[in-house]
Biopython code that builds the backbone (N, CA, C, O; Angstrom):
import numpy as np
from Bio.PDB.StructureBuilder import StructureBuilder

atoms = [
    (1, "UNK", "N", (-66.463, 36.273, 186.044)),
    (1, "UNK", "CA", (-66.503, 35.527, 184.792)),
    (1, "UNK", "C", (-65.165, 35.652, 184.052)),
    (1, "UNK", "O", (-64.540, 34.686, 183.614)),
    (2, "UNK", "N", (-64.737, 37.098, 183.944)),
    (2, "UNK", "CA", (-63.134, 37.171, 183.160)),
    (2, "UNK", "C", (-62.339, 36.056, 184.115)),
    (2, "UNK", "O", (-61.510, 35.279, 183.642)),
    (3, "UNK", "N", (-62.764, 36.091, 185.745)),
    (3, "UNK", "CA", (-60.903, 35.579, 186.220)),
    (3, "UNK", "C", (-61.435, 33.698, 186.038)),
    (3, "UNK", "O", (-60.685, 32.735, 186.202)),
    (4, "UNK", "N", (-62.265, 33.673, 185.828)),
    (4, "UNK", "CA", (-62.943, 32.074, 185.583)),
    (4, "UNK", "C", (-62.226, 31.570, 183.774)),
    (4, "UNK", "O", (-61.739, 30.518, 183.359)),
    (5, "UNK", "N", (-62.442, 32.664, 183.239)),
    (5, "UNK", "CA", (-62.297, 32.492, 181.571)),
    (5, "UNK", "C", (-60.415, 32.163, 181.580)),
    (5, "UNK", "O", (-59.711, 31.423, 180.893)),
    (6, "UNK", "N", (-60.094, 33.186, 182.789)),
    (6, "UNK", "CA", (-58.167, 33.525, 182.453)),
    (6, "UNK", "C", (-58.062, 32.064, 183.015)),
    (6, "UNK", "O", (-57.654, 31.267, 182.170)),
    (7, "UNK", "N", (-58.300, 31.598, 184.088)),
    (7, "UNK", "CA", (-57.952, 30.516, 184.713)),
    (7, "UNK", "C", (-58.686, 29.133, 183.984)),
    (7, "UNK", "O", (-58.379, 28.054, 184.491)),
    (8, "UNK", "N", (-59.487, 29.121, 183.004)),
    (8, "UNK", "CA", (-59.660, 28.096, 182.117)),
    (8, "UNK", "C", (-58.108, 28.054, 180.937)),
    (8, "UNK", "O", (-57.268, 27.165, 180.799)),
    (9, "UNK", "N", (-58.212, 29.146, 180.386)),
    (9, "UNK", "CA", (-57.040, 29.729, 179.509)),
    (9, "UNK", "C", (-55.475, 28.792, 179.598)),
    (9, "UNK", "O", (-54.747, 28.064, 178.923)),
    (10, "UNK", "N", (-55.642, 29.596, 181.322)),
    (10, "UNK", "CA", (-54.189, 29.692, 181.396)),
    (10, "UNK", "C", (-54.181, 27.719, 181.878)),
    (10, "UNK", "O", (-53.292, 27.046, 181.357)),
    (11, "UNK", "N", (-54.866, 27.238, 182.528)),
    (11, "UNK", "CA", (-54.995, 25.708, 183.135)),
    (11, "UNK", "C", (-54.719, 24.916, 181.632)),
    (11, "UNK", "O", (-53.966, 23.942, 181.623)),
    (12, "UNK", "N", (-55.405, 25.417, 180.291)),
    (12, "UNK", "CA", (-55.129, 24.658, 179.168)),
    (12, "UNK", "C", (-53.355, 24.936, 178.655)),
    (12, "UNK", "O", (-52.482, 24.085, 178.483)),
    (13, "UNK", "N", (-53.300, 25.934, 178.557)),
    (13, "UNK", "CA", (-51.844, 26.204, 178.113)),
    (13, "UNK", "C", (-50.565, 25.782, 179.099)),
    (13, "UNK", "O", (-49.482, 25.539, 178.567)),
    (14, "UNK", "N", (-50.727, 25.696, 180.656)),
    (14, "UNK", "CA", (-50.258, 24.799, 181.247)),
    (14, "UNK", "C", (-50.259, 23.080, 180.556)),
    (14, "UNK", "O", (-49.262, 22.427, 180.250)),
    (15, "UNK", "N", (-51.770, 22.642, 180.444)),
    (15, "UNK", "CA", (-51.530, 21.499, 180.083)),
    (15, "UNK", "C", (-50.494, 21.399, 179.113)),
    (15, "UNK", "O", (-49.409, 20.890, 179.393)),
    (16, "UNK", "N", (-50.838, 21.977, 177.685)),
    (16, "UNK", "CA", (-49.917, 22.032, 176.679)),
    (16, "UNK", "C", (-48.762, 22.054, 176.811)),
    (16, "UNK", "O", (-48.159, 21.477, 175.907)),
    (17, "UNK", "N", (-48.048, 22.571, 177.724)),
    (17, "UNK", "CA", (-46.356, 22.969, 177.894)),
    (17, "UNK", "C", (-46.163, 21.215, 178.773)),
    (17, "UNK", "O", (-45.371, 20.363, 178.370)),
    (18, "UNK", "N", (-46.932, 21.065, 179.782)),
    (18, "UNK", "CA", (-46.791, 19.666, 180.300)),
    (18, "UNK", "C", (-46.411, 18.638, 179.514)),
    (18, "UNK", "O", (-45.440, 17.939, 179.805)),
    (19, "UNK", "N", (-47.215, 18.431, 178.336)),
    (19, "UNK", "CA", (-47.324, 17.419, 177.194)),
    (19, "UNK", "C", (-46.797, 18.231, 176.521)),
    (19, "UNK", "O", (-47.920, 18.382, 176.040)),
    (20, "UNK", "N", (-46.196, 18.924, 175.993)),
    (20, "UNK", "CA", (-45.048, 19.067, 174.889)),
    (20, "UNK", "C", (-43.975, 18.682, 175.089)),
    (20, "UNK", "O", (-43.262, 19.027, 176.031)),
    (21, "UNK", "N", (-43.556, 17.483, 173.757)),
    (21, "UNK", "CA", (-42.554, 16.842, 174.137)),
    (21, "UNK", "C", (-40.886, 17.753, 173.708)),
    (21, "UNK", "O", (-40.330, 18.089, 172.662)),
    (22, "UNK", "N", (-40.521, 17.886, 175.485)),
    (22, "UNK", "CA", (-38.885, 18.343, 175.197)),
    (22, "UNK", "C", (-38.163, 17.270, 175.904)),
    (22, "UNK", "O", (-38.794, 16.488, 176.616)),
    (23, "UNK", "N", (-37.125, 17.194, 175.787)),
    (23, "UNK", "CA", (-36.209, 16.240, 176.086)),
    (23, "UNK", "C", (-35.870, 16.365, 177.637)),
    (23, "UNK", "O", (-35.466, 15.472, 178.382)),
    (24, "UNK", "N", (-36.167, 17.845, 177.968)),
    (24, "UNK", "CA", (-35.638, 18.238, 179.527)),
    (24, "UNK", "C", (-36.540, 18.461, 180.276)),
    (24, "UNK", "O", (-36.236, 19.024, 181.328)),
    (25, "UNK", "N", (-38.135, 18.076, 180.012)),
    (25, "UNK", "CA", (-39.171, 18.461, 180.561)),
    (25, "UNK", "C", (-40.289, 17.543, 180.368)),
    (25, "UNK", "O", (-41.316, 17.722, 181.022)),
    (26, "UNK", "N", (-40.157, 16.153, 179.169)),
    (26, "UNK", "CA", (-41.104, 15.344, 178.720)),
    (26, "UNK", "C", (-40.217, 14.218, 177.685)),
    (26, "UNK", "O", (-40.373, 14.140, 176.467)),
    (27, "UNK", "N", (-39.153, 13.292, 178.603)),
    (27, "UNK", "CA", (-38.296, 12.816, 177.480)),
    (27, "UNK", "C", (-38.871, 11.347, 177.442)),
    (27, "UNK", "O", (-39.410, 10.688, 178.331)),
    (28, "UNK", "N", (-38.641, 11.104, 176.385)),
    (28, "UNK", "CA", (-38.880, 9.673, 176.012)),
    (28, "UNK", "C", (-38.050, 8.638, 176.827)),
    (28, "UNK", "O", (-36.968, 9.174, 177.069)),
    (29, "UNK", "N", (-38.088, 7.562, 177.279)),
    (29, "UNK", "CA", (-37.512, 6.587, 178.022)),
    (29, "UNK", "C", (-36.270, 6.274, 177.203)),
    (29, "UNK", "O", (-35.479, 5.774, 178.002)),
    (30, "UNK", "N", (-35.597, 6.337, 175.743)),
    (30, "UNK", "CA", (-34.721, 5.772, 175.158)),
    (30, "UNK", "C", (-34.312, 7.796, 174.914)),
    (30, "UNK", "O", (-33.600, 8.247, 174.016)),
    (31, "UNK", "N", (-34.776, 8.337, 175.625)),
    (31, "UNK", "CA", (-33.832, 9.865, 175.493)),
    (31, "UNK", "C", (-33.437, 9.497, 177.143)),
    (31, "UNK", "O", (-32.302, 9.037, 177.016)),
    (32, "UNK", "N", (-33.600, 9.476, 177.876)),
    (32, "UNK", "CA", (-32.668, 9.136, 179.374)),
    (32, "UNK", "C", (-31.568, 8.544, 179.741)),
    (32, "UNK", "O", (-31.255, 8.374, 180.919)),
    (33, "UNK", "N", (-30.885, 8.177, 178.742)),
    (33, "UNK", "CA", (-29.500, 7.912, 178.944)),
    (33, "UNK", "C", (-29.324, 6.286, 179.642)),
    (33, "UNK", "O", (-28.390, 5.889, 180.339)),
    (34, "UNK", "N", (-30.530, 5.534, 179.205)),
    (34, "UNK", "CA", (-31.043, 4.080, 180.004)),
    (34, "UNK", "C", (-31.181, 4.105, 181.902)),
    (34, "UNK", "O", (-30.984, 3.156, 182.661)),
    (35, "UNK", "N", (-31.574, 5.500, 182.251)),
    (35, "UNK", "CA", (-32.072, 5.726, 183.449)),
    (35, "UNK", "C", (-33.260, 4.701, 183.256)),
    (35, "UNK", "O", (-33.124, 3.649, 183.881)),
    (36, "UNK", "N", (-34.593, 4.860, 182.365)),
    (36, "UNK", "CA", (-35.781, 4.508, 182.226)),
    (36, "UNK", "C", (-35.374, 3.376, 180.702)),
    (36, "UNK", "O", (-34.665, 3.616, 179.724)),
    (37, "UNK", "N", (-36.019, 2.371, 180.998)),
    (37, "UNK", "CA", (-36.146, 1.541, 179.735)),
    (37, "UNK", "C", (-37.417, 0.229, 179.721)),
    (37, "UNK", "O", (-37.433, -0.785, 180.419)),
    (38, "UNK", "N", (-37.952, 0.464, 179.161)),
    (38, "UNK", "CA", (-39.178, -0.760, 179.258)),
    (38, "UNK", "C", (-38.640, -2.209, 178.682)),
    (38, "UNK", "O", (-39.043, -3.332, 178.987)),
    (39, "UNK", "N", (-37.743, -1.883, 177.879)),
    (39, "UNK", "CA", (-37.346, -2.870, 176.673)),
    (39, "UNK", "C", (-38.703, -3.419, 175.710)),
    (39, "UNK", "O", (-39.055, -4.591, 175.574)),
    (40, "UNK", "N", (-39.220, -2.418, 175.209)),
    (40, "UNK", "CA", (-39.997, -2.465, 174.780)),
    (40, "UNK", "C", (-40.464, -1.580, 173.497)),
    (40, "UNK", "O", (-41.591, -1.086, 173.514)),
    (41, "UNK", "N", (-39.591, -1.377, 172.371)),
    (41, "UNK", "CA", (-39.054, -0.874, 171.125)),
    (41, "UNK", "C", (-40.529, 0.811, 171.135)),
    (41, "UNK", "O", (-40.341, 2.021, 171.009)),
    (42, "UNK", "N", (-41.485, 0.209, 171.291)),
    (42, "UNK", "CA", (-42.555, 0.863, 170.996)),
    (42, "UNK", "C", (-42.960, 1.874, 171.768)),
    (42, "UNK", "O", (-43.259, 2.981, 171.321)),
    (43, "UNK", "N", (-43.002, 1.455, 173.344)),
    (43, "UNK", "CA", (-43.263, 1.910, 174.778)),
    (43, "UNK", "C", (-41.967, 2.979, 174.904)),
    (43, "UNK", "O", (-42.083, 4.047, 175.505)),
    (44, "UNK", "N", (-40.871, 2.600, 174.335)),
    (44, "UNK", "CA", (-39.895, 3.681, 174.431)),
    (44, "UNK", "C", (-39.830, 4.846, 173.664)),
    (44, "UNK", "O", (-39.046, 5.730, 174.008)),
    (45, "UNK", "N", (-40.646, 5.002, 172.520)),
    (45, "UNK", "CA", (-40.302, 6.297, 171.811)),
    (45, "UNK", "C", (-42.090, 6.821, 172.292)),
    (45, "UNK", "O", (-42.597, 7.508, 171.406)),
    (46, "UNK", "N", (-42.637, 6.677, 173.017)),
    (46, "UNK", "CA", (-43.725, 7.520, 173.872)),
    (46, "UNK", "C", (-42.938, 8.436, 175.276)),
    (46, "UNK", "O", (-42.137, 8.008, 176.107)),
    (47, "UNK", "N", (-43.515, 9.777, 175.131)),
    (47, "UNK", "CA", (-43.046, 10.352, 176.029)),
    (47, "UNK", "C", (-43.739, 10.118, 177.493)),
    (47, "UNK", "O", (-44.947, 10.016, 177.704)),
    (48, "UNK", "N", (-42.600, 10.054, 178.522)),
    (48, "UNK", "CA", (-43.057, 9.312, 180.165)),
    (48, "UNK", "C", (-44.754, 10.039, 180.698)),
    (48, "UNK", "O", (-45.639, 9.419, 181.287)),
    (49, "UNK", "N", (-44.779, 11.186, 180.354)),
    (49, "UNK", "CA", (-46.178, 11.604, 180.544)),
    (49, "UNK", "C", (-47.003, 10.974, 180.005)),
    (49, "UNK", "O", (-47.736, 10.198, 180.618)),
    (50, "UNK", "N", (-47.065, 11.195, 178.616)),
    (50, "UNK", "CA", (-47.836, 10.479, 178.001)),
    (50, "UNK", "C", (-48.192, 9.162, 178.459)),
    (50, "UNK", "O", (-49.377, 9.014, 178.759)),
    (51, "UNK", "N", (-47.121, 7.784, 178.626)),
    (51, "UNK", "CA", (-47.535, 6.795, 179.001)),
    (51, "UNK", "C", (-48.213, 7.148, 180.323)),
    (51, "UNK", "O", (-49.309, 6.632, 180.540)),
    (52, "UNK", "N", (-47.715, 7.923, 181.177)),
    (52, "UNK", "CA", (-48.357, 8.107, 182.811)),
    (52, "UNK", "C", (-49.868, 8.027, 182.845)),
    (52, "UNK", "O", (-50.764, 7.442, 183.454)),
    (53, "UNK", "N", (-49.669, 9.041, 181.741)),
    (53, "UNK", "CA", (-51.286, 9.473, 181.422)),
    (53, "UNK", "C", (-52.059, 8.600, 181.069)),
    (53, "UNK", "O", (-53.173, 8.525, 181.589)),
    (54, "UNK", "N", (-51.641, 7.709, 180.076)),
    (54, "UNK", "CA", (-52.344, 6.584, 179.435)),
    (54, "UNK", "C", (-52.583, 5.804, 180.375)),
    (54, "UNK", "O", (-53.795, 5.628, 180.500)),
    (55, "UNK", "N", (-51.886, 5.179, 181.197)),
    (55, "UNK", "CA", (-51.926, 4.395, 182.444)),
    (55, "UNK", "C", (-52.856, 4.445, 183.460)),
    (55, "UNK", "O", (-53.398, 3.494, 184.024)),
    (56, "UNK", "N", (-53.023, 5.812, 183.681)),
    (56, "UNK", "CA", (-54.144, 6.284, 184.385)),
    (56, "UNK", "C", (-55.391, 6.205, 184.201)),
    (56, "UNK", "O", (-56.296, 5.755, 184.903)),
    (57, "UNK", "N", (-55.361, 6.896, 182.742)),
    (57, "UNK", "CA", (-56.574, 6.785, 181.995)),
    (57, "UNK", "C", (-57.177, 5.124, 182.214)),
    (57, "UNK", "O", (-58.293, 5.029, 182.726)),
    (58, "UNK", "N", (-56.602, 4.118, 181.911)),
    (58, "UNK", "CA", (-56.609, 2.750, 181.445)),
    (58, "UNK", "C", (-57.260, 2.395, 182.565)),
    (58, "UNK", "O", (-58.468, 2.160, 182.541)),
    (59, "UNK", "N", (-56.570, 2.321, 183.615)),
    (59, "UNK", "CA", (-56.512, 1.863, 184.835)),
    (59, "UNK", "C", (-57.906, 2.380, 185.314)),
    (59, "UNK", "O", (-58.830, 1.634, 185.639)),
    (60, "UNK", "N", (-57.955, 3.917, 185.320)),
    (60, "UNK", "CA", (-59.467, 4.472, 186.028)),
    (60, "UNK", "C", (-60.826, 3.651, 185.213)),
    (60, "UNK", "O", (-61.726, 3.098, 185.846)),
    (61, "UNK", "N", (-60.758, 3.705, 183.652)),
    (61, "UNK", "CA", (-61.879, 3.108, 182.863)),
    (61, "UNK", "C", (-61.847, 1.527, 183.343)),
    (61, "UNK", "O", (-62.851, 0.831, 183.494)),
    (62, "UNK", "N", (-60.806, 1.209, 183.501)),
    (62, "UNK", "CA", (-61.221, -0.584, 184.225)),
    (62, "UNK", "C", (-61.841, -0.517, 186.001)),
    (62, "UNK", "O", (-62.436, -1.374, 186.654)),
    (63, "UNK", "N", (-61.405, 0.836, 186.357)),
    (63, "UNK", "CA", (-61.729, 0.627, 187.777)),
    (63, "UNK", "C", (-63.340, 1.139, 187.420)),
    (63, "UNK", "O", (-64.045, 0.134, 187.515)),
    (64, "UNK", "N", (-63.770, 1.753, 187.227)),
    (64, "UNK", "CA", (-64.573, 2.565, 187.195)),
    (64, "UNK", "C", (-65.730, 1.245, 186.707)),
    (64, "UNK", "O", (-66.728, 1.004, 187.386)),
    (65, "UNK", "N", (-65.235, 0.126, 184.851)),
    (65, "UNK", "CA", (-66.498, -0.499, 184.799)),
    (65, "UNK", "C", (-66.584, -1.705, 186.298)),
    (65, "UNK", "O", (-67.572, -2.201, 186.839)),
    (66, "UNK", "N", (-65.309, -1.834, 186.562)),
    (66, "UNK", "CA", (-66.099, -3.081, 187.391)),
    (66, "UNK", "C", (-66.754, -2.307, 188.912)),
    (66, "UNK", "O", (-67.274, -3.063, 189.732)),
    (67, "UNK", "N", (-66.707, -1.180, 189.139)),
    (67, "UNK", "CA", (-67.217, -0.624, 190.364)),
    (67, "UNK", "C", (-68.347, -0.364, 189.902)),
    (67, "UNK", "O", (-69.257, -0.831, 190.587)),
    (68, "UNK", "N", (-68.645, 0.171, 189.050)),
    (68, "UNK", "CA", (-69.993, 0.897, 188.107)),
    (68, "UNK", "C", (-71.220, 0.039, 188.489)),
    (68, "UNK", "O", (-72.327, 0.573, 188.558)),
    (69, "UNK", "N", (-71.015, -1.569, 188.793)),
    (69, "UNK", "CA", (-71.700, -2.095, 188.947)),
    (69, "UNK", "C", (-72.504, -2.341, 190.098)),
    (69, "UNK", "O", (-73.682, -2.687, 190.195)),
    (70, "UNK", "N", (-71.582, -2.079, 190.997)),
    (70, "UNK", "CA", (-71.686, -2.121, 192.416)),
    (70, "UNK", "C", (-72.853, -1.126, 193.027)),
    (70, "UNK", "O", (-73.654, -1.270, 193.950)),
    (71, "UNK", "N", (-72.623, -0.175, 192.207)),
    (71, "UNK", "CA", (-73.229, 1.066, 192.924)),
    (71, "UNK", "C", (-74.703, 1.476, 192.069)),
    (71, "UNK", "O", (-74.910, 1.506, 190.856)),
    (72, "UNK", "N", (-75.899, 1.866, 193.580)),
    (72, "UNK", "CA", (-76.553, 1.155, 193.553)),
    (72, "UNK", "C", (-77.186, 2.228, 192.854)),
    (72, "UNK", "O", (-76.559, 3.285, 192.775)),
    (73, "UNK", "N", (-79.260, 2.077, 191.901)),
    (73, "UNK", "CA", (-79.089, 3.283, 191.643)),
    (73, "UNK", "C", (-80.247, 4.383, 192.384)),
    (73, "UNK", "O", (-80.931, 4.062, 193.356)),
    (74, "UNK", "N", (-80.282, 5.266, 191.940)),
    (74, "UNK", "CA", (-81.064, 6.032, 193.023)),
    (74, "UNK", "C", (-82.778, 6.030, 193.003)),
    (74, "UNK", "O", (-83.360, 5.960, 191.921)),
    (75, "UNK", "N", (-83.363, 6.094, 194.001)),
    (75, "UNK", "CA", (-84.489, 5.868, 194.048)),
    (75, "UNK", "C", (-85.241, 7.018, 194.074)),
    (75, "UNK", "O", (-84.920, 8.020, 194.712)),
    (76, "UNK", "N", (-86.312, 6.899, 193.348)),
    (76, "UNK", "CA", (-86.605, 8.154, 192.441)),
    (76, "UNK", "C", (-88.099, 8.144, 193.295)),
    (76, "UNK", "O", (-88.689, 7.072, 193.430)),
    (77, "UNK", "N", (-88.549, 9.152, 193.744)),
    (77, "UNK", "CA", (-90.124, 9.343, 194.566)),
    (77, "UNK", "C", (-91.003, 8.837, 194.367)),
    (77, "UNK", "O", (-91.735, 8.456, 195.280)),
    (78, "UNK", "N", (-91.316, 8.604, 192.886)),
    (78, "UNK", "CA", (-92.536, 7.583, 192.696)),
    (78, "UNK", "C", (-92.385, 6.190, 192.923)),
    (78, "UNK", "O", (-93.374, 5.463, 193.017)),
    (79, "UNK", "N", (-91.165, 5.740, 193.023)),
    (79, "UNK", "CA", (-90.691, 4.740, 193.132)),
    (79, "UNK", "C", (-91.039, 4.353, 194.638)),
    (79, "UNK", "O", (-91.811, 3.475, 195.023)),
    (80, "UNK", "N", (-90.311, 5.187, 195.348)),
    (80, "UNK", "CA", (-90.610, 5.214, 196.919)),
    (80, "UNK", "C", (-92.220, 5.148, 197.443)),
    (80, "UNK", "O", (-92.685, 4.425, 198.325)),
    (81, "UNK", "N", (-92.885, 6.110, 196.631)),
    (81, "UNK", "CA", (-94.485, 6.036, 197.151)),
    (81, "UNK", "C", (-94.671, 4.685, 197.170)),
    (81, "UNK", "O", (-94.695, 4.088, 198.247)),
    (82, "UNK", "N", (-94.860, 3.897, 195.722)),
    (82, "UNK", "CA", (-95.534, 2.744, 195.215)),
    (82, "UNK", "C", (-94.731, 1.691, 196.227)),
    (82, "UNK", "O", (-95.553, 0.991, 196.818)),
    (83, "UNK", "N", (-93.431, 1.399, 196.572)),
    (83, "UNK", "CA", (-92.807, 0.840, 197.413)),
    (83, "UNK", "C", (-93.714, 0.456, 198.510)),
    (83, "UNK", "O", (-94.313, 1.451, 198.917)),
    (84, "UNK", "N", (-94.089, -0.807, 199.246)),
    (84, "UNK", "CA", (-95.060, -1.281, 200.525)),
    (84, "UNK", "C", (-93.652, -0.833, 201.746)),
    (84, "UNK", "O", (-92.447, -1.048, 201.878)),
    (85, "UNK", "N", (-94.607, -0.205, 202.342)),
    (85, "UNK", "CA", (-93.559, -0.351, 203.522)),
    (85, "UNK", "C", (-93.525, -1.428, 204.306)),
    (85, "UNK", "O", (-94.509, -2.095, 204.626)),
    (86, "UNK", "N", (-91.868, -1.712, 204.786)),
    (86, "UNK", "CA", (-91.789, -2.860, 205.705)),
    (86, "UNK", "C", (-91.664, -2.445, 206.968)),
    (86, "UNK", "O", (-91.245, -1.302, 207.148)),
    (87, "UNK", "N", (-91.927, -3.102, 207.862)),
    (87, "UNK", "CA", (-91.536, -2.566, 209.266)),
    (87, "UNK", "C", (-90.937, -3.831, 210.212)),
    (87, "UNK", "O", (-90.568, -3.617, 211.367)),
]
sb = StructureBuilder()
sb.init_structure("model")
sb.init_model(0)
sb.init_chain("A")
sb.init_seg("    ")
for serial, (resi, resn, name, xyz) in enumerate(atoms, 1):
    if name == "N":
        sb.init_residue(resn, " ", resi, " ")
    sb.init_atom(name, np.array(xyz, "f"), 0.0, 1.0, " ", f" {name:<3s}", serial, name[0])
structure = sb.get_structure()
């Protein structure tokens, strides 16, 4: 339970240092010296993680509703009894 608690701990404070914005570790697209540029006034003072992240995020919630649908749902025992069998 302690090495479960350290490794929750330490996995959050990783995150944190990830997303803390430094210039040499999390720089904004208009801190890169026009390596990175969207031309996009707004999109540029977000740090590249951040957008990554957002992107992801975005992308999975659109994948996710139009698959959501697809999938089928589970059939629950009483369901199955009352069901006629086919053969």
């Amino acid at each position: 339970m302690v090495i479960n608690v350290l490794a929750l701990v330490w996995g959050g404070a990783m995150m944190i240092n990830f997303l803390w914005h430094r210039v040499a570790t999390n720089p904004k697209p208009n801190e890169s010296d026009g390596v990175l540029d969207f031309n996009l006034d707004f999109i540029n003072k977000i740090p590249i993680l951040w957008s990554v992240l957002g992107a992801v995020l975005i992308l999975g919630a659109i994948y996710y509703a139009l698959r959501s649908s697809k999938i089928p749902s589970p059939v629950v025992a009483e369901d199955a009894a009352a069901a006629p069998a086919t053969s």
